[in-house]
N, C-alpha and C positions, 0 to 999 in steps of 0.2 A: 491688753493687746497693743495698744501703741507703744507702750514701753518697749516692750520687745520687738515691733517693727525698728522704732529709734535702736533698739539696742544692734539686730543685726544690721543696720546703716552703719553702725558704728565699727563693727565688726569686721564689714566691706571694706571701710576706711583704716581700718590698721593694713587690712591684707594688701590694699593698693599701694600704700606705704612701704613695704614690705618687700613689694614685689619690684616699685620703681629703683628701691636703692639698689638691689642688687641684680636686676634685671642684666645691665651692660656685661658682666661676667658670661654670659650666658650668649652673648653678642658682640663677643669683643672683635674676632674675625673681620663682621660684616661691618660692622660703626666704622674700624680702621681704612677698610676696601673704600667704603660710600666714602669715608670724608679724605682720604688720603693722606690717613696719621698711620703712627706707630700702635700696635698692640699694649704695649707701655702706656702709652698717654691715653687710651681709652681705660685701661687700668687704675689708671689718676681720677678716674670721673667716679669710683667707687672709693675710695679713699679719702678724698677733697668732700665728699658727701659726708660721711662718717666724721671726719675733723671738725666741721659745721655745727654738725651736729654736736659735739662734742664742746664747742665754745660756745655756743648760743642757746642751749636748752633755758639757763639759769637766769640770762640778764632777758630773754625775750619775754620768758612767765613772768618777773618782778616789773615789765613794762606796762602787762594787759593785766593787773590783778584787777584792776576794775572792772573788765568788760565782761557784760553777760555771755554765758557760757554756751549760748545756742548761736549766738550773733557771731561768738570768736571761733565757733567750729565752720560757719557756714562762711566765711573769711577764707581761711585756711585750706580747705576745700577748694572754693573758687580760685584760691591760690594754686592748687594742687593740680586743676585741669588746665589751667591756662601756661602753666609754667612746662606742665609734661606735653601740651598740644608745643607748644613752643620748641620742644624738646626734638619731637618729631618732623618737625618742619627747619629746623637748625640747616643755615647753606655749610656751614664750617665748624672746625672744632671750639674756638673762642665763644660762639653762640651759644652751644651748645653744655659749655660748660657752666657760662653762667645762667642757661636754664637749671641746670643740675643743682646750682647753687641756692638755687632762690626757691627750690622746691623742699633743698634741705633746711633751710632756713623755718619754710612750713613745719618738716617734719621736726626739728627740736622741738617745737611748741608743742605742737600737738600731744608725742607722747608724754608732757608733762604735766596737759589737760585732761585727757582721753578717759584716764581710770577713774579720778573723781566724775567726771560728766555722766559713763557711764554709770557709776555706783548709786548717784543721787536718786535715777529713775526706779530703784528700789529699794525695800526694805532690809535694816541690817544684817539680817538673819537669812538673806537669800543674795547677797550680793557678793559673796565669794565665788558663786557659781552662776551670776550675771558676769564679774572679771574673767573667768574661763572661757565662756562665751565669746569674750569680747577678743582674750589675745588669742582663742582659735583662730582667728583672724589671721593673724599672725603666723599661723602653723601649718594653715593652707597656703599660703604664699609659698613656702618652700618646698610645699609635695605637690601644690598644681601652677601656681601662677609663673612661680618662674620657668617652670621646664614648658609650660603652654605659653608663655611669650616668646621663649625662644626657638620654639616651632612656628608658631607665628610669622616671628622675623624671615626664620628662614625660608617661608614658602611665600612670604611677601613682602619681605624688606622690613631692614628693622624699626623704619620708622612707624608702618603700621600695626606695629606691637606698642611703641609707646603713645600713639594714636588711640587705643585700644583702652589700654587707661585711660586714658585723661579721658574716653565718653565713658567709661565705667564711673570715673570721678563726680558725673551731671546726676549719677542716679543716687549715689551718697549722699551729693548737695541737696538734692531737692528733699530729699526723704529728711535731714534734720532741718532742714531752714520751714517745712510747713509744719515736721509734725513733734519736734526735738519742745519740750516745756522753756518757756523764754524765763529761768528767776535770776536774779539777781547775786552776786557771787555773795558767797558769806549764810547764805540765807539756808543752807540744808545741810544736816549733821555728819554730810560727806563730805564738804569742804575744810574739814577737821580732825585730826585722829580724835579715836574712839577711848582710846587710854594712850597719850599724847606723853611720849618719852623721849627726850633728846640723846642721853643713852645709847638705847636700843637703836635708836633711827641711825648713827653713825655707826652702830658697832654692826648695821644689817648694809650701810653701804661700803663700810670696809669688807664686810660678806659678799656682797656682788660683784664688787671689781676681784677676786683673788678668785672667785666660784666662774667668774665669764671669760678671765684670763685661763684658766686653766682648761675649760672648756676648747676655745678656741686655740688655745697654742694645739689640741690634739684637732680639731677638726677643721682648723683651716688645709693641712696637708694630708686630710683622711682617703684622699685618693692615691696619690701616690704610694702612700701606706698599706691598702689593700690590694694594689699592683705590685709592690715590692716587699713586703713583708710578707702579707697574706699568699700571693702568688695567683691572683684573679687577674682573669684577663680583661682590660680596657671596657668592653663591652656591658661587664658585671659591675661594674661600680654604679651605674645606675639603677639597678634594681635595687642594692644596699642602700645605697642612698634616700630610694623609695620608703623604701622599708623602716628605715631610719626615721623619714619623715610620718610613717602612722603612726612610730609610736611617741614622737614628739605630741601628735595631736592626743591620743593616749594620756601622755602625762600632761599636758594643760587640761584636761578634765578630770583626772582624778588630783589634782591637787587644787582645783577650784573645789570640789566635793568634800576634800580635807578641811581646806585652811578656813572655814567658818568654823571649824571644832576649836581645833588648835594652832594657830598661825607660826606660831616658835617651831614648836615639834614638826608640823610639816616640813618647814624650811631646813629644817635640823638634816630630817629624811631622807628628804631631798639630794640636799648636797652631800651625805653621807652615800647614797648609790651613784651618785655621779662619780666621786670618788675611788671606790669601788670598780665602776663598769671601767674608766680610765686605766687603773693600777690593771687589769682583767684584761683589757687589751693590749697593754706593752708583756703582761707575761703567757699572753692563750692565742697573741695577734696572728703568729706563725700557721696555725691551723682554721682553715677558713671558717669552720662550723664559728668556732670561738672569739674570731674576728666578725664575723656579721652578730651576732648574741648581743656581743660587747658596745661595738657603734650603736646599733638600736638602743641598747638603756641605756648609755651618753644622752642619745638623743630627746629619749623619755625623760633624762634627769634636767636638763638643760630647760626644754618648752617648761618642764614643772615651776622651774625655780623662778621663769619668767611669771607664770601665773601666778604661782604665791607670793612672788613681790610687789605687785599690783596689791593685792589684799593689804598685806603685811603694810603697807606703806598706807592706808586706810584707817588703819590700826592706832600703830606708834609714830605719826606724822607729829613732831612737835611744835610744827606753829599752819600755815594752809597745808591742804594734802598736795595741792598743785606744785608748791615750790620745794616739795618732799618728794614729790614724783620727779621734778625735773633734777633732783640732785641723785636718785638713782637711774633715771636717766644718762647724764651723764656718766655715773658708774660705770653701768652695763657698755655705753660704747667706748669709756677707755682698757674696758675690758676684752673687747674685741679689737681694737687698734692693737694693744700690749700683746695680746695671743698671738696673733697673727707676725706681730713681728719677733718675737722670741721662737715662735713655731719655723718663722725661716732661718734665723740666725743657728737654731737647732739644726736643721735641715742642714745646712751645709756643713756645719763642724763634727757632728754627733751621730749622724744618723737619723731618717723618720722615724724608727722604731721609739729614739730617745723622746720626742715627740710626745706621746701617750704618756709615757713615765713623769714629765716634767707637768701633763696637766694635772696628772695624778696627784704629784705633790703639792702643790697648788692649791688643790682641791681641797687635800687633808687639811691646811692653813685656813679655807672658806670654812672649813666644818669647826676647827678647834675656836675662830668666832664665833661663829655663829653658838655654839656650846657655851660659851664666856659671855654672850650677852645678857642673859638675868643679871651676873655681877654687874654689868655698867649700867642697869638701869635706872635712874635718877627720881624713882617715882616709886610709892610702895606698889607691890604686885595688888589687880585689880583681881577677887576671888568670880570663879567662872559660878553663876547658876547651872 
């Protein structure tokens, strides 16, 4: 029972994560009005997070490989509430920004702790669907937290949305800092892969960045898309969007439920329907039925591939799982910087229809790795009982 108090603490603290980086999208309007900036430069505070993150996952994990793992969560956290209360009390944009900064700072580390910490708290053979748990987390951030912070904002300014966090952040801290096991790094068979391939490990984060870029090149502009392709009007993209987000939560639990069988084959799975639902939307996106079908199992494929790379990186980590988590870490966000920025450059030259097609193809390159990884593995195949 404690395990799984600590685990949904943990849970709480991905979704808070989750919810702060992309919260301001959802608040751009009101941040711009309150501080007397441009919608651009509140746009920068979602952007300059993700970059952060994107430079500092690697060298912050090789800083703290010593520190006990309940000590470095219950840091990081306390960093998390004091930096978003800061955030909400910001007189100007420059304050504000480097609140922003210093909480993504947190967040590099964390996601490249998070999966090992939580994995430790149980046994091998149930920890691919402790990982589902954990990045549900993660899944509920985009189908309640963000769309409930930015109601928030709007019926009471946005800063007591980010207010709002950071005392959600006191009830994560306290729940690991009493009840979270204090060991020692090194000391449990989760700080390790389980069949430790270097290999595999590079040829799954060349799979993440080509599978997250593809993803995102189609869903950073998937509004537009179903306002101009699809032909739904403004008010409907939020229900799709909904929609979208169950079945993300969907696929992080049926691919926690998989990936303790087979880790490879999941991932395989995986990114073969994400590919798929993508290529399904640039050629069915025109008729609505087909464009909502499509977005949702993007979305199911996408939460999936995050769930199973938590596992998989548990798995084939070739030297700590932390500094194998923080190099897919980094993956997955230059995977979403690179989408997002190919998704616009598409956008204006090609059409958002071409949009879908390019994650598509994309996607096909994630699978035909991921397909090719037994050949790069550097270690004979361990035979499954």
């Amino acid at each position: 029972m404690r395990a799984r108090i600590v685990l949904l603490a943990l849970a709480l603290s991905t979704f808070l994560f989750v919810t702060t980086e992309t919260l301001p999208i959802g608040l751009l309007p009101l941040i711009a009005h309150g501080l007397g900036v441009t919608t651009s430069a509140v746009g920068l505070l979602v952007t300059a997070y993700g970059l952060v993150v994107v430079v500092a996952s690697v060298p912050l994990t090789r800083l703290t490989t010593r520190w006990r793992r309940r000590r470095l969560l219950a840091v990081l956290l306390a960093v998390f509430v004091v930096a978003t209360a800061a955030a909400a009390a910001a007189p100007n944009y420059p304050t504000l920004l480097v609140a922003r900064v210093v909480t993504a700072l947190g967040q590099a580390l964390f996601w490249a702790i998070i999966t090992p910490a939580a994995a430790a708290l149980f046994r091998p053979e149930v920890r691919g669907r402790a990982v589902s748990v954990l990045y549900a987390g993660s899944s509920v951030a985009a189908l309640v937290g963000v769309p409930a912070g930015t109601w928030l904002g709007q019926q009471a300014g946005w800063r007591t949305a980010f207010l709002a966090l950071s005392a959600t952040g006191l009830v994560a801290l306290a729940t690991v800092a009493t009840l979270m096991p204090d060991t020692a790094p090194g000391t449990s068979d989760a700080d390790r892969g389980s069949a430790p391939d270097a290999g595999r490990y590079w040829s799954m984060v060349v799979t993440t960045a080509l599978a997250v870029t593809g993803a995102f090149t189609a869903f950073t502009y998937v509004s537009p898309f179903l306002t101009d392709v699809s032909g739904f009007g403004a008010g409907a993209v939020g229900p799709v969007l909904l929609l979208r987000g169950l079945a993300g939560l969907a696929g992080v639990l049926l691919a926690g439920f998989l990936v303790d069988r087979d880790g490879w084959r999941t991932m395989a799975a995986i990114v073969g329907v994400q590919t798929v639902a993508l290529a399904g939307q640039f050629l069915a996106g025109a008729t609505p039925v087909g464009a909502v079908a499509m977005v949702a199992v993007s979305g199911f494929a996408l939460a999936g591939i995050s769930a199973a790379l938590g596992a998989r990186v548990l798995e084939v980590a070739p030297a700590t799982s932390d500094m194998a988590a923080a190099g897919t870490s980094t993956a997955f966000n230059v995977g979403i910087t690179a989408g997002a920025l190919l998704g616009s450059v598409l956008l204006d030259h090609a059409g958002v229809r071409s949009t879908a097609l390019a994650g598509s193809v994309l996607s096909l390159l994630a699978l035909a790795a991921v397909l090719a990884e037994p050949a790069m593995a550097r270690r004979p195949a361990i035979e499954r009982p």
